[in-house]
N, C-alpha and C positions, 0 to 999 in steps of 0.2 A: 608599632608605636603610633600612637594619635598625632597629627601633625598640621598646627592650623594653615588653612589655606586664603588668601586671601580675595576678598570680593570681588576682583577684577578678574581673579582667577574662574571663578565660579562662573561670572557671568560668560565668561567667554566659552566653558563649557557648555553652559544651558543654550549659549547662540547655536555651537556647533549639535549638539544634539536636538537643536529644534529643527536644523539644517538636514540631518541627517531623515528624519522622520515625514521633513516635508517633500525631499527627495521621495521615501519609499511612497508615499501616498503619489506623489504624480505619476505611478506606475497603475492607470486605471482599466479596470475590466468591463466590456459590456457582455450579456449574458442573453442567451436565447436558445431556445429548444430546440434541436435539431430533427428528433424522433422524439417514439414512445416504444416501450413496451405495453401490455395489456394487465402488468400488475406493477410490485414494486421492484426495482432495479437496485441488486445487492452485490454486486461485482462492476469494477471496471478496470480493465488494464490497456495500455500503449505500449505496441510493440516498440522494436529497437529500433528503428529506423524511422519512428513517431509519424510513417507512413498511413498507420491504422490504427483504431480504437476496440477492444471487444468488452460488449456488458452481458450482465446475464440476470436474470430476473426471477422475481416470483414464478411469474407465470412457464416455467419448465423451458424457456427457449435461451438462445445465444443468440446475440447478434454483431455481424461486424461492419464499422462505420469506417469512412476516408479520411485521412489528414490532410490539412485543415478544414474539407470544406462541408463536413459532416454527413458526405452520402451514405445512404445505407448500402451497403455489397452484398450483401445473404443474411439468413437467416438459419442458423443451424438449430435440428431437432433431434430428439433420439433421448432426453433425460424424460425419466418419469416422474420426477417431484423437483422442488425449487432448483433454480443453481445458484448456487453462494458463492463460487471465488472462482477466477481466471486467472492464466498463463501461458504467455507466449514462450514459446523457446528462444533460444540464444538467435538460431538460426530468422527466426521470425517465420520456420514455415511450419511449423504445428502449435498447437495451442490445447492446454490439458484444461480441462472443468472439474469441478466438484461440488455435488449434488447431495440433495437429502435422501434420493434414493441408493444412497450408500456407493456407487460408484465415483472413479473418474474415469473421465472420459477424455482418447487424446482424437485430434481432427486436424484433418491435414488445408490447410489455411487457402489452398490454391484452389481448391474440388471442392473441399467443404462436406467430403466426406468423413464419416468417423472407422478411423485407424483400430482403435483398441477401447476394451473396458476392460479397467482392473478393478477387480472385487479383493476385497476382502476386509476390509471394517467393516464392522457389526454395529454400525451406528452411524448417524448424518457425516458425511463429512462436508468438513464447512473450508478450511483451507488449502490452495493444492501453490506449490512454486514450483518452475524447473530453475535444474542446476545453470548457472550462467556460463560455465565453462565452457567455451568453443566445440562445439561438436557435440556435448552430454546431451544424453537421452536420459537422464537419472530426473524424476519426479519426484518432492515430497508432498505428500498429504500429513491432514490434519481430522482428528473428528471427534463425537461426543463419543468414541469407545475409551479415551485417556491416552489413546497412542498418536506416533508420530511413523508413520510411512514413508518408506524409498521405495521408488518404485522402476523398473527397465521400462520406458515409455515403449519400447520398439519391440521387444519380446511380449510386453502384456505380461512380466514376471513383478512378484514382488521380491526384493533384493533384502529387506530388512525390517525389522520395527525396533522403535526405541520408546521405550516407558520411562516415566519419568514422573508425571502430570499425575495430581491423589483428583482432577475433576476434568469435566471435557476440556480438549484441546481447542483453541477457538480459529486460531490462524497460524501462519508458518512463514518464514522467508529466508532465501541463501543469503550469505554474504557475496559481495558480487566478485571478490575475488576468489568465490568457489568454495573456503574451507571451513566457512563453517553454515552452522543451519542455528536458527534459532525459532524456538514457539512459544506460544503463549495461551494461557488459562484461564476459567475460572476459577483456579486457584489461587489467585491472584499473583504468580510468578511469572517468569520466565524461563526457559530453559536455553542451556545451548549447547548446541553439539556439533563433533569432531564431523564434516564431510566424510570421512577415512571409513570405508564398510567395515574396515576392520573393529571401529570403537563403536561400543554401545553404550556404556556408560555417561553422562552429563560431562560435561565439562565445566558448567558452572550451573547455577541458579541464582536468578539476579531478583531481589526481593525489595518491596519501597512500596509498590501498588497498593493503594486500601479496597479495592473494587475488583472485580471480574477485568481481566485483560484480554482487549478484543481485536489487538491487532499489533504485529511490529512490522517492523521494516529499514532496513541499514541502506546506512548513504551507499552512495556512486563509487566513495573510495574505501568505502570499507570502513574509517574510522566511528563513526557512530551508526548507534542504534536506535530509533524511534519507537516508542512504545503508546498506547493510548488504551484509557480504561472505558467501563461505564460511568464512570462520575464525572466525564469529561477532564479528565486528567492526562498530560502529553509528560511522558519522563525520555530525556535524553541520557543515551551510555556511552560511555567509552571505549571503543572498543581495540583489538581483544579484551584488554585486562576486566573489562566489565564495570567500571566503576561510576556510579551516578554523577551527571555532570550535571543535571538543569532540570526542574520539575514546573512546568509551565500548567497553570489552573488556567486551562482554555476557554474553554465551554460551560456553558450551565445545563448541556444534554448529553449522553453518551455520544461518546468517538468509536465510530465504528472504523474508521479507513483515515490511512493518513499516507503523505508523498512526498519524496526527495524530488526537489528538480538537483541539476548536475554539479550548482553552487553550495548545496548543502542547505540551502532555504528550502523550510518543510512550509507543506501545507498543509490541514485537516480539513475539516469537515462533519455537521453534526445535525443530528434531530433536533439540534435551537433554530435552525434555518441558517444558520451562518457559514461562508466560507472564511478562513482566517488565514496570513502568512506570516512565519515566523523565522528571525534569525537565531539558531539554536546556540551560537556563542554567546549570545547576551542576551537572549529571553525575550528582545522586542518582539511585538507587535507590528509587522508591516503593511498587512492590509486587514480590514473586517468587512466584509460582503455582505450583509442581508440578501439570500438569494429569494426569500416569500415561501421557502416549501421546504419539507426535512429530506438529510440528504443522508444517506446507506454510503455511498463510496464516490472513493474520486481517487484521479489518475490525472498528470500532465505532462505534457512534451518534456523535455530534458531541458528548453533555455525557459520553460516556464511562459511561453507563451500561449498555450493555449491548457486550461484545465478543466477537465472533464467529469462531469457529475453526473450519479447514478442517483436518482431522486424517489422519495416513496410515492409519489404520484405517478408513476412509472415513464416520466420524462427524462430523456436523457441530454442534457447542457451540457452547452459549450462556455466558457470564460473566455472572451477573447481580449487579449492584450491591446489599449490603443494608443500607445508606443511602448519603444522599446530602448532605456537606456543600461541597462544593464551589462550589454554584449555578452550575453553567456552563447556558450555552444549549442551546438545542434544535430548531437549524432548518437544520442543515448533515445529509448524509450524511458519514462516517467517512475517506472518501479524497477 
């Protein structure tokens, strides 16, 4: 029922929401180059312990950088074509890739050696996550063959495939409390599926996208699920039940990568050159960045202080916070 409110009411709301918004803007980033790659930078993940950063790039390599203060530590080789996505294990001592040369590859964080390749997509793969679960060695991939891959990181077996997707798969991610998987298409869907090797069949499909889906990713607690298309389009879910909660019109470029820090404050990022922060219970807008160059991916610390950008100029940024009132934690990595 309609229920008039009165002026004093109003104003005192527009004071507090101007309050709240002036708050979020005093939370300022300054931005600087730490590296490069030698092409463009379409991967970036922070491990758990927001100890270290890895990107992976056009140009066929890996590389891994220090928190916070952006040293490079190595350089891992061994892919024969692009690498599109990264993951660190729960552990933080392996980290799996995945390449247009249709492998992933897992590498042991400490040596920098490569542990295993597993084959078997018959097509790019473009996404790869491991399971969060304490201890798993369980990988999923992603690719343009329409399937979804588990894979035994430590055997080098493949454990399962799940079909679902009528067009390439584009990205994948666990839920962090391990049970479920979720990916997404150019079909413009989403899928999601039972962790359980036992199920193969979907569990749902979550439908709303007008565009090609190029990336999900669920919060910290497992309650929601971030999605971003090519139209620049961010949809928030509910999770389990799947039910659409918030359609934010971000960008005026594709979203390629988007990131939970550990408050549930997502960030993206896009080919308009923007970095953006956003509270996913109300749709604000809390920060818009001009960073001068288009951005593939981005990854941040878990209290949101420092955000990491894999740029197509093949530099790889740092965001850094220059204070901090927030008091968020500090003991998760960024995805």
């Amino acid at each position: 029922m309609f229920r008039k409110v009165s002026a004093a009411v109003w104003i005192a709301v527009a004071v507090l929401l101007g309050a709240s918004t002036l708050q979020a803007q005093q939370r300022n980033y300054t931005t600087r180059i730490v590296g490069n790659h030698a092409d463009e930078v379409l991967g970036v993940f922070v491990n758990d312990d927001n100890t270290m950063v890895a990107t992976c790039s056009l140009d066929e390599t890996i590389k891994l950088w220090s928190l916070p203060d952006g040293k490079i530590i190595r350089t891992l080789t061994g892919h024969t074509a692009q690498v599109n996505n990264l993951s660190f294990s729960g552990d933080d001592k392996n980290l799996a890739s995945a390449s247009n040369d249709r492998t992933i590859r897992i590498w042991d964080i400490a040596t920098g050696a490569q542990k295993q390749v597993l084959r078997g997509h018959t097509a790019e793969v473009i996404g790869v996550y491991y399971s969060p679960v304490a201890g798993s060695n369980v990988v999923a991939s992603t690719s343009f063959d329409k399937t979804v891959k588990l894979w035994d990181a430590d055997l080098g077996i493949e454990i399962k495939t799940l079909r679902g997707h009528s067009m390439q798969t584009n990205n994948v991610a666990y839920s962090y409390d391990g049970k479920y998987i979720a990916s997404c298409s150019d079909d413009r869907t989403i899928v999601i599926w039972s962790a359980d090797f036992a199920k193969k069949e979907p569990l749902m499909t979550l439908r709303g996208h007008l565009a090609p889906v190029l990336s999900v990713l669920y919060s910290f607690d497992s309650k929601y699920l971030a999605s971003c298309d090519q139209n620049g389009v961010i949809k928030i879910w509910s999770m389990p039940s799947g039910e659409l909660v918030r359609t934010i019109n971000a960008h005026t470029e594709l979203v390629q990568d988007v990131s939970f820090a550990e408050d549930n404050t997502l960030v993206s990022a896009s080919l308009d050159k923007t970095v953006k922060m956003w509270n996913i219970e109300t749709g604000e807008n809390l920060l818009t960045q001009d960073v001068g160059v288009e951005v593939w991916s981005i990854d941040l610390t878990s209290n949101a202080e420092i955000i990491i950008l894999g740029c197509a100029d093949g530099s790889v940024r740092f965001m850094v916070a220059q204070n901090n009132q927030s008091g968020r934690g500090n003991n998760r990595g960024g995805r």
